[in-house]
N, C-alpha and C positions, 0 to 999 in steps of 0.2 A: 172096181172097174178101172183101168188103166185106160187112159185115152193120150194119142198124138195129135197136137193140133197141126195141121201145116199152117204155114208160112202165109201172110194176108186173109188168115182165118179168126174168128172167135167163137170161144167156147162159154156159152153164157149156163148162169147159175142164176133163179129166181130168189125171192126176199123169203117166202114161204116156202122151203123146199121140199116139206112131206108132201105139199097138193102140188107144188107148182110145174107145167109144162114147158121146160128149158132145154136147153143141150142133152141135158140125163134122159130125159123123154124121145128125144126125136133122133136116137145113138145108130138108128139105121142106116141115116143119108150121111156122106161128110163128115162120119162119126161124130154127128149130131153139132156138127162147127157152122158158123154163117160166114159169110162173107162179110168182108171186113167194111169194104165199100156201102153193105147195107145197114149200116148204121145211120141213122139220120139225127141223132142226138146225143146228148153223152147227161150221166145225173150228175148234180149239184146239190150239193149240201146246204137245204134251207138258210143254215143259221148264216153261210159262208157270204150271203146277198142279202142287201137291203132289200127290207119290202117298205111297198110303197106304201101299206097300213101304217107300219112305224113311223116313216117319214110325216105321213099327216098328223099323226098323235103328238108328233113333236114339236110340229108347226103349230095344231092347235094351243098346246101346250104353255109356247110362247108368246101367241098369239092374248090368251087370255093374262098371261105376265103382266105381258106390257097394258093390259086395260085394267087394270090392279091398279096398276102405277099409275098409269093417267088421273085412274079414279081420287087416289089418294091426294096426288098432285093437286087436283079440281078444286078439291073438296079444303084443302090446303090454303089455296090461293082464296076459295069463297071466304073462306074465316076472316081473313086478313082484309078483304075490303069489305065486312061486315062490321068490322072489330071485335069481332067475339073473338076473347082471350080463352085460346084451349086450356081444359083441365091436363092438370099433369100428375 
């Protein structure tokens, strides 16, 4: 099937395209083109954006670091005003 889109048109294609009802499907009206205007969103490539799962995982992440560290530090400083000479 040959199709022309005009000008301020688009001709869409679904992900599925043996089931999917897209331009191919609706080749009656507009030879099955939409109006360009009726787009109200555009796709974005998951990987392309932070998400905001990751960002928490990474905050936790460091979050729990730094209390690693504290912990060692604590535990550190207890020795030495105890006097107990660490094994080494």
């Amino acid at each position: 099937m040959e199709v022309t889109v005009p000008a301020g048109r688009l001709f869409l294609l679904g992900d599925h395209r043996d089931i999917a009802v897209d331009s191919r499907a609706t080749h009656y009206e507009h030879s099955g083109t939409i109006a360009r205007s009726a787009v109200v969103g555009i796709a974005v490539d998951p990987a392309s954006v932070p998400s905001p799962d990751r960002l928490w995982t990474w905050a936790g992440a460091a979050t729990a670091a730094a209390g690693l560290v504290a912990a060692a530090v604590a535990a550190t400083v207890r020795r030495r005003r105890i006097g107990v000479t660490p094994r080494i």
